[in-house]
BANU-957562 format. One record per residue (C-alpha): residue number from 1; residue in three letters; z, y, x. Coordinates in steps of 0.1 Angstrom, whole numbers, plus 5000, padded with zeros to 4 digits. Example, Ala and Ser with C-alpha at 12.3 -4.5 7.8 and 13.67 -1.06 7.14 Angstrom:
<r n="1" res="ala" up="5078" north="4955" east="5123"/>
<r n="2" res="ser" up="5071" north="4989" east="5137"/>
This chain:
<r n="1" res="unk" up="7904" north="9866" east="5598"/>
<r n="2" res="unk" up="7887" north="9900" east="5592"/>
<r n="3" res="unk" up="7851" north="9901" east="5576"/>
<r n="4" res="unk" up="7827" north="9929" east="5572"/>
<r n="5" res="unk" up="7820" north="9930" east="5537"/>
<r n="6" res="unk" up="7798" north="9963" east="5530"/>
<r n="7" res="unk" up="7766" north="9946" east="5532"/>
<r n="8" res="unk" up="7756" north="9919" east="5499"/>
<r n="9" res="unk" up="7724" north="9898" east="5495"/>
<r n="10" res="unk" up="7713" north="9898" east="5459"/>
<r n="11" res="unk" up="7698" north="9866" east="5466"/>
<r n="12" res="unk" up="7725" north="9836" east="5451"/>
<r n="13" res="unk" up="7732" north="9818" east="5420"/>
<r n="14" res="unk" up="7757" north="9795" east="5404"/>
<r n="15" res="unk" up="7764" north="9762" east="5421"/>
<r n="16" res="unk" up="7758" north="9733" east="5397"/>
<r n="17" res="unk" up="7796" north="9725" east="5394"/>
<r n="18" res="unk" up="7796" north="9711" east="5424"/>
<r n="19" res="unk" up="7823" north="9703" east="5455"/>
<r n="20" res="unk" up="7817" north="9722" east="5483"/>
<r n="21" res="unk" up="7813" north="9697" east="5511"/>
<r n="22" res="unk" up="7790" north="9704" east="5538"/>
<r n="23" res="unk" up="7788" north="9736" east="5564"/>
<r n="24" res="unk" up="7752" north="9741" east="5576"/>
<r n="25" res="unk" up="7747" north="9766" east="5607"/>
<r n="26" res="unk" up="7713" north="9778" east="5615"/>
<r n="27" res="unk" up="7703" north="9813" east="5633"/>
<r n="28" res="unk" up="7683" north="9837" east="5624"/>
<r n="29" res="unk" up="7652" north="9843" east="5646"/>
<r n="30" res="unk" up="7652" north="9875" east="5644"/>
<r n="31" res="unk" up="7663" north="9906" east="5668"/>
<r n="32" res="unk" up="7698" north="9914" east="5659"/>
<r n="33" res="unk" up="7721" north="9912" east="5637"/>
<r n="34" res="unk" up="7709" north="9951" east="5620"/>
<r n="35" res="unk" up="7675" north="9931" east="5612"/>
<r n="36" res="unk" up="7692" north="9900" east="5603"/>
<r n="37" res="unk" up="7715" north="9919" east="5575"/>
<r n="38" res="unk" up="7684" north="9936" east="5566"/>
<r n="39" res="unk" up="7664" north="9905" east="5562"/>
<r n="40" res="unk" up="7687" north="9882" east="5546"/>
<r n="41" res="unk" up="7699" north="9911" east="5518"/>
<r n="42" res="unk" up="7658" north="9916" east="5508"/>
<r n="43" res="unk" up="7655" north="9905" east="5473"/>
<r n="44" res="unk" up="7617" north="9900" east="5478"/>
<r n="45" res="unk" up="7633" north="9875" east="5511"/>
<r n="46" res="unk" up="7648" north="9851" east="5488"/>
<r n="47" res="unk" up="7669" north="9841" east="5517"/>
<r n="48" res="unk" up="7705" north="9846" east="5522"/>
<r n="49" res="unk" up="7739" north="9835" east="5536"/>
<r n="50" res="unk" up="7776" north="9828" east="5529"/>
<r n="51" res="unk" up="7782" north="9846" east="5565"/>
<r n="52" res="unk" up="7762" north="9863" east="5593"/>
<r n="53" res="unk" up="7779" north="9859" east="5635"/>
<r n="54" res="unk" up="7768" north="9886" east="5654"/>
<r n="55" res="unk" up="7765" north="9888" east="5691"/>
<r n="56" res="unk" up="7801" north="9903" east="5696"/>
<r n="57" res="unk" up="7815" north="9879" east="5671"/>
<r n="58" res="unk" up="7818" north="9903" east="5639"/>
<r n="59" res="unk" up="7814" north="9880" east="5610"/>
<r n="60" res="unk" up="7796" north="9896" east="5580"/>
<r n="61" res="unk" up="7800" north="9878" east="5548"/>
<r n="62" res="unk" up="7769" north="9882" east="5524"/>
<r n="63" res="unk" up="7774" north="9862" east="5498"/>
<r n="64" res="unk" up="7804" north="9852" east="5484"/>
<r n="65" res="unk" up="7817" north="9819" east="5486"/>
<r n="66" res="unk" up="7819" north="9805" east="5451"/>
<r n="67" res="unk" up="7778" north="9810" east="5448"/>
<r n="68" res="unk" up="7753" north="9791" east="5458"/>
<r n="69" res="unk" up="7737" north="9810" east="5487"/>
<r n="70" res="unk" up="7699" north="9801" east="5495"/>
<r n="71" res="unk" up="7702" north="9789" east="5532"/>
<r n="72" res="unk" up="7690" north="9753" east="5532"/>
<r n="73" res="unk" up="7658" north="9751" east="5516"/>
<r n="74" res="unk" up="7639" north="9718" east="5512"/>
<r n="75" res="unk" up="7668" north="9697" east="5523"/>
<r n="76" res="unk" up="7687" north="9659" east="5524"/>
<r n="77" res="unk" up="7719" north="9650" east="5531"/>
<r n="78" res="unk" up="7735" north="9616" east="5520"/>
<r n="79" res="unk" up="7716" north="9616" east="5489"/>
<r n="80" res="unk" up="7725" north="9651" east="5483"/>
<r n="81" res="unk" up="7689" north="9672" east="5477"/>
<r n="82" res="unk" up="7705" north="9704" east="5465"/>
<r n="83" res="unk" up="7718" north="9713" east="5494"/>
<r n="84" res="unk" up="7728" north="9748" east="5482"/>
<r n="85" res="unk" up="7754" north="9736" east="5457"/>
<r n="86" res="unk" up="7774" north="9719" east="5480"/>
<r n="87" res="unk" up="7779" north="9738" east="5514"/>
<r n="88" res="unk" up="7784" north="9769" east="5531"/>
<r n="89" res="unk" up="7757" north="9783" east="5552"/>
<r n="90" res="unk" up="7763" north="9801" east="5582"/>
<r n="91" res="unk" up="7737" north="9824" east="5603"/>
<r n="92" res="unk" up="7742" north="9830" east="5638"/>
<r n="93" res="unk" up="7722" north="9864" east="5653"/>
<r n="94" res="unk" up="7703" north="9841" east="5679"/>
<r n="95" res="unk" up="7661" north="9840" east="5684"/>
<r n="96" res="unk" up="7654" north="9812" east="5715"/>
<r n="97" res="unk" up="7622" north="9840" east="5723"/>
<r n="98" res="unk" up="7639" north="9868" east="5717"/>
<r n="99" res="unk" up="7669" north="9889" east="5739"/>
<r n="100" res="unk" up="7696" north="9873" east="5717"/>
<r n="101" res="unk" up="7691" north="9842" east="5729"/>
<r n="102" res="unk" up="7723" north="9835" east="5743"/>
<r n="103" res="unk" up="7749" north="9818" east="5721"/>
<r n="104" res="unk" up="7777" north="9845" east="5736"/>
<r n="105" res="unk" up="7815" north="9832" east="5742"/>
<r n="106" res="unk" up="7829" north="9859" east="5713"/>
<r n="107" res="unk" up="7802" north="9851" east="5690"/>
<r n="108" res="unk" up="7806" north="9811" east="5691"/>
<r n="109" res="unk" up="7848" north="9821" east="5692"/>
<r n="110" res="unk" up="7846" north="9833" east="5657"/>
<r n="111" res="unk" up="7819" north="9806" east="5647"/>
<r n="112" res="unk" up="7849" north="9781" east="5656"/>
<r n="113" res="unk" up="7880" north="9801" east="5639"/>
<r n="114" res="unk" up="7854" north="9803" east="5609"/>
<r n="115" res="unk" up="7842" north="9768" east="5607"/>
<r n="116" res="unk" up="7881" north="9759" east="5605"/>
<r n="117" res="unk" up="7889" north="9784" east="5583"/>
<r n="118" res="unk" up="7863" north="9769" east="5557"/>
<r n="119" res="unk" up="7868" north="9732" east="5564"/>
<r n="120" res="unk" up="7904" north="9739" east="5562"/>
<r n="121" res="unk" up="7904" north="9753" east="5525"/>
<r n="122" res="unk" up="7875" north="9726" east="5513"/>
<r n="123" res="unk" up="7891" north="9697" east="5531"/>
<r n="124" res="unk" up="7854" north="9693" east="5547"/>
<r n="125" res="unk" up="7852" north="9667" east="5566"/>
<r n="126" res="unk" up="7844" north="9666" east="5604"/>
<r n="127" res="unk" up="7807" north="9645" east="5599"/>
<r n="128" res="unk" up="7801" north="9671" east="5573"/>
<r n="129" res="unk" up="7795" north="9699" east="5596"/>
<r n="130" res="unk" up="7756" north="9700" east="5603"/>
<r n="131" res="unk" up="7726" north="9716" east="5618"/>
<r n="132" res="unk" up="7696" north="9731" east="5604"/>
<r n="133" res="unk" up="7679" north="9705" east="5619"/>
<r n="134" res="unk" up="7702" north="9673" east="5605"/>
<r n="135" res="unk" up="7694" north="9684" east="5564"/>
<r n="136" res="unk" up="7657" north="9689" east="5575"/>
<r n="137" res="unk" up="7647" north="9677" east="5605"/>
<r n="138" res="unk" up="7611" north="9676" east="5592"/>
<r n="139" res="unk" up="7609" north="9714" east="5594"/>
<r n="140" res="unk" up="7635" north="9731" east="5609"/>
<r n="141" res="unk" up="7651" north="9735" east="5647"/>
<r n="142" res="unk" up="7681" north="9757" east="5647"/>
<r n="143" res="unk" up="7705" north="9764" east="5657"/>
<r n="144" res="unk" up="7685" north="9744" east="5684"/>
<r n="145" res="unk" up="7695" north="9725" east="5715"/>
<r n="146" res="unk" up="7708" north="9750" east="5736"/>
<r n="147" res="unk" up="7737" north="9750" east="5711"/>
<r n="148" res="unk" up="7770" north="9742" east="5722"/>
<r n="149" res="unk" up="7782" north="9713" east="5701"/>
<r n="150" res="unk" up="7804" north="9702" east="5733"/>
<r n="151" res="unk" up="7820" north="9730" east="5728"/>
<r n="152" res="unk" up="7830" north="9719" east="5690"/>
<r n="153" res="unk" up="7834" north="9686" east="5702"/>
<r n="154" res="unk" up="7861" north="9695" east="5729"/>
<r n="155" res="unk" up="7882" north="9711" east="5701"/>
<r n="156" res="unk" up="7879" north="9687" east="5681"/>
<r n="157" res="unk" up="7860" north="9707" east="5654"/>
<r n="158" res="unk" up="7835" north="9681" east="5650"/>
<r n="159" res="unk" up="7838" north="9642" east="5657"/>
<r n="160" res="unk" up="7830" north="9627" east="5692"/>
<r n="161" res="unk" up="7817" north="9591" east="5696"/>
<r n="162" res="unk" up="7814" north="9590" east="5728"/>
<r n="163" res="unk" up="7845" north="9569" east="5738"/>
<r n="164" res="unk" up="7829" north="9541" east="5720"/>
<r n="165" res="unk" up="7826" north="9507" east="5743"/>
<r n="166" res="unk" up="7801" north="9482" east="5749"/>
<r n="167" res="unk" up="7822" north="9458" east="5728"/>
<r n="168" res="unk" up="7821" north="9479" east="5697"/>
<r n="169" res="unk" up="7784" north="9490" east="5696"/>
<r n="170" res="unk" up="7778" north="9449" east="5698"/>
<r n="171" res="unk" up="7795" north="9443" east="5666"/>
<r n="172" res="unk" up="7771" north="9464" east="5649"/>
<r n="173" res="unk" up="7741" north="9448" east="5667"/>
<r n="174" res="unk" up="7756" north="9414" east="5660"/>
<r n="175" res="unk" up="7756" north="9428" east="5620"/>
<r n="176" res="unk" up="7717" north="9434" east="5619"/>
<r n="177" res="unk" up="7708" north="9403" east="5640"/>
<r n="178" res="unk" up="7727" north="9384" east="5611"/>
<r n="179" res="unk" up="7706" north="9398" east="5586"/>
<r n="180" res="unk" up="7672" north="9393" east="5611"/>
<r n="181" res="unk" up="7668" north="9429" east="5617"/>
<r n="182" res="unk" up="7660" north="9432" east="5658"/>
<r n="183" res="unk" up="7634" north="9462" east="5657"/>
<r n="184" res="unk" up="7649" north="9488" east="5676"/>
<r n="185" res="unk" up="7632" north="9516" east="5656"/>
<r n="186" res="unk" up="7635" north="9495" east="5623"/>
<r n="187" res="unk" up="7676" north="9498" east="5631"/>
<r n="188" res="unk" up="7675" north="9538" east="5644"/>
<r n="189" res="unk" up="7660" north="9545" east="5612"/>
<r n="190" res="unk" up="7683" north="9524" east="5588"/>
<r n="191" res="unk" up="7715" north="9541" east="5615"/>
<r n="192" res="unk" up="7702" north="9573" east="5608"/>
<r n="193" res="unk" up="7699" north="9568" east="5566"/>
<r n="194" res="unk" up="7731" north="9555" east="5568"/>
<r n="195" res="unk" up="7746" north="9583" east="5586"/>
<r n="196" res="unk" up="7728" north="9610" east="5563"/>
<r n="197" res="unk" up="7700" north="9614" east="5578"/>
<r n="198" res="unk" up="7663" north="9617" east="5552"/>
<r n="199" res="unk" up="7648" north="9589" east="5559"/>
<r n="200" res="unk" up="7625" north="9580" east="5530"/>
<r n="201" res="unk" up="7593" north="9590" east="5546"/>
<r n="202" res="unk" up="7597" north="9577" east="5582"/>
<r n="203" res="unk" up="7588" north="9542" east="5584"/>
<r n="204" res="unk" up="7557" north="9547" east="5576"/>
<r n="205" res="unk" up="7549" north="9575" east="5592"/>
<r n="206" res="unk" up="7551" north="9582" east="5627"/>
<r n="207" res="unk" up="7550" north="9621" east="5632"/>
<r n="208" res="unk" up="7578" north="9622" east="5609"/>
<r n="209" res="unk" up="7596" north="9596" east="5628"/>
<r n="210" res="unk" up="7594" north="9613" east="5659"/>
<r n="211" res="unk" up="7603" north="9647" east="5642"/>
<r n="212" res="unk" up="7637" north="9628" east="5632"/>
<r n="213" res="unk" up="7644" north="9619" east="5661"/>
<r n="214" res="unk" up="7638" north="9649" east="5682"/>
<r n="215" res="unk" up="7662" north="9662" east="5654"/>
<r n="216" res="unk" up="7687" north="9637" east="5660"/>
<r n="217" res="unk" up="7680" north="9643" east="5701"/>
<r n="218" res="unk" up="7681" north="9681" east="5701"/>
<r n="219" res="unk" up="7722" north="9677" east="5683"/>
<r n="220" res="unk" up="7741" north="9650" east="5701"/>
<r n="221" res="unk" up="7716" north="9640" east="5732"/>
<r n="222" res="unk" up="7710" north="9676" east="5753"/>
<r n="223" res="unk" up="7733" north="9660" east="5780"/>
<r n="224" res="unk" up="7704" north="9636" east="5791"/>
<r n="225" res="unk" up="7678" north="9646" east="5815"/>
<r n="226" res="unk" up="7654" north="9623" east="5801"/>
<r n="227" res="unk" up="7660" north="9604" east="5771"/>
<r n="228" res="unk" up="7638" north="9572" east="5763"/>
<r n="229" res="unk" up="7642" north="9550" east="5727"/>
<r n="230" res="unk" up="7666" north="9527" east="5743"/>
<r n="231" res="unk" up="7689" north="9557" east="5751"/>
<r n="232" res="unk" up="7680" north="9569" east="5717"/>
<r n="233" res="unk" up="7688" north="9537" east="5699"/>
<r n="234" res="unk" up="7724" north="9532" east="5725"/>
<r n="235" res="unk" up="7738" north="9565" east="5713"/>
<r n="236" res="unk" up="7730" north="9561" east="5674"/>
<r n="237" res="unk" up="7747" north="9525" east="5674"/>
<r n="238" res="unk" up="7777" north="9544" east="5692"/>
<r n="239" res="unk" up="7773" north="9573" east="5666"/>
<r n="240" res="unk" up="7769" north="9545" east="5631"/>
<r n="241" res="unk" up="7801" north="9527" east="5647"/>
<r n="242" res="unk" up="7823" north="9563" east="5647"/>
<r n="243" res="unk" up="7806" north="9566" east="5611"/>
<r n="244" res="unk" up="7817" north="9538" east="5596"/>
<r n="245" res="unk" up="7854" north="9533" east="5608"/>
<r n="246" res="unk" up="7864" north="9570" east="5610"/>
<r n="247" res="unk" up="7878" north="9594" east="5577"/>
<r n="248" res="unk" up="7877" north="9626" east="5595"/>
């Protein structure tokens, strides 16, 4: 795989000796991939990538791979708040208002070959590969739900749990009715902290409780016309189930 390496952002540091775990893929919100370089190799920015995906699927690699690029911002993920250190972060040059906003078959072709290429070499695991939105749902959109997880899904890039049954999804309900826990939002939220999901300021707080879930929504639910709490709460005892007896 071929990068374009004559453009570097100034703007990385050390990891703290730290496994590189995660893959986070946001886009840019900007014009085009000549303002994206521009913006994300600004020192006065403070923003940067490990790679850039243009339009036509040239991938520009910023920031090399053993530093800690600053993609990820405030951020959670299964405990992990220094979100930096651990993961790769990947721009895509896509703005939902602007005339990029098509995720285009070449660019999302080298998104794939590069998404396999680094989960390959870090031995990344499949639940490990996130969304903007999943590490900061509070803030955050991209790479937004016109993205096309399916996509990753069909090639296997990323897990599907959609083939589990009616049968399965009960044992886990039968789980938190031992332990007296039958609130259908008590349970999305403990799903979703057990999944990786931040959940330490949701129960208490509404807006931020329907921010997660919108989150959660905009990644794995785009298929549904209309989605209510009961198809919310179906889909993330499917998704918990995968979680908890799948590796990879």
């Amino acid at each position: 795989m071929k990068y374009i390496t004559k453009y570097k952002s100034p703007n990385y540091n050390l990891r703290s000796r730290s496994k590189i775990k995660l893959i986070i893929i946001h886009y840019t919100a900007l014009r085009n991939t000549k303002e994206a370089i521009t913006y994300l190799c600004s020192k006065e920015k403070k923003v940067s990538a490990h790679y850039l995906v243009s339009q036509n699927g040239l991938i520009y690699n910023l920031v090399n791979e053993k530093f800690r690029a600053w993609h990820a911002g405030q951020s959670f993920w299964q405990d992990i708040v220094d979100i930096n250190s651990f993961s790769i972060g990947i721009e895509l040059d896509y703005n939902p208002n602007g005339k990029n906003n098509k995720f285009s078959p070449k660019m999302i072709s080298s998104l794939k070959k590069l998404i396999l290429k680094i989960k390959n070499k870090y031995k990344i695991n499949k639940k490990n590969i996130l969304a903007h939105s999943d590490i900061a749902p509070f803030r955050k959109k991209d790479p937004g739900k016109c993205f096309p997880w399916k996509s990753l899904e069909n090639e296997k890039i990323i897990s599907n749990f959609q083939s589990i049954t009616k049968n399965d999804t009960k044992i886990i309900e039968n789980w938190f009715n031992k332990y007296n826990i039958r609130s259908k939002k008590r349970i999305i939220i403990f799903a979703l902290s057990l999944i990786g999901y931040d959940t330490r300021e949701v129960y208490k707080n509404l807006k931020n409780y329907n921010r997660l879930t919108t989150a959660y929504k905009s990644r794995y639910l785009t298929k549904f016309t209309y989605v209510n709490q009961e198809t919310v709460y179906t889909n993330i005892i499917k998704h918990l189930f995968k979680y908890l007896l799948t590796k990879n």
